[in-house]
N, C-alpha and C positions, 0 to 999 in steps of 0.2 A: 481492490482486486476483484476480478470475476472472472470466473471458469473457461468462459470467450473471448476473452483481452491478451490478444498476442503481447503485447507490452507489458505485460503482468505475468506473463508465464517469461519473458525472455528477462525481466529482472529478478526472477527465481532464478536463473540460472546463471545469470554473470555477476547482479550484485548483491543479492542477499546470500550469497556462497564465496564472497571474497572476504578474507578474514581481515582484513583492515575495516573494510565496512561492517563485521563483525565483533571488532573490537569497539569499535568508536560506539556502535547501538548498544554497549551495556552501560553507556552516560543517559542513555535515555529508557522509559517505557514502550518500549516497539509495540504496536495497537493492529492488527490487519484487519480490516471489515471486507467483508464481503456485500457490495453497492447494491447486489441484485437479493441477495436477502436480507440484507440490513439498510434497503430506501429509505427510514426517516432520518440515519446519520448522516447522510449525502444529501438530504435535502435540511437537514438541517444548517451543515456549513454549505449551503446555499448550490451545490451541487461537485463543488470544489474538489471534493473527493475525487472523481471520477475524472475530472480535465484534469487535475495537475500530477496525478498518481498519491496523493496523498494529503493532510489534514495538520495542520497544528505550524 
């Protein structure tokens, strides 16, 4: 995620606020970094973070 990423603010509002994809993420650790002040985890999975909206 980052503060300037229309695609990141607009899946704040359709998908991480619909409760089925609410339910489903408590089988997992949900993780949000933020790219522009957490740059060594994005370049650590090789920048992956940032193209694909997420990591793992």
């Amino acid at each position: 995620m980052a503060e300037w990423c229309p695609p990141c603010k607009e899946m704040d509002k359709k998908t991480f606020s619909n409760t089925n994809i609410i339910k489903k993420s408590n089988e997992f650790i949900p993780v949000r970094i933020d790219v522009d002040k957490q740059q060594n985890i994005a370049e650590e999975y090789n920048g992956n973070a940032r193209k694909y909206g997420g990591i793992g």
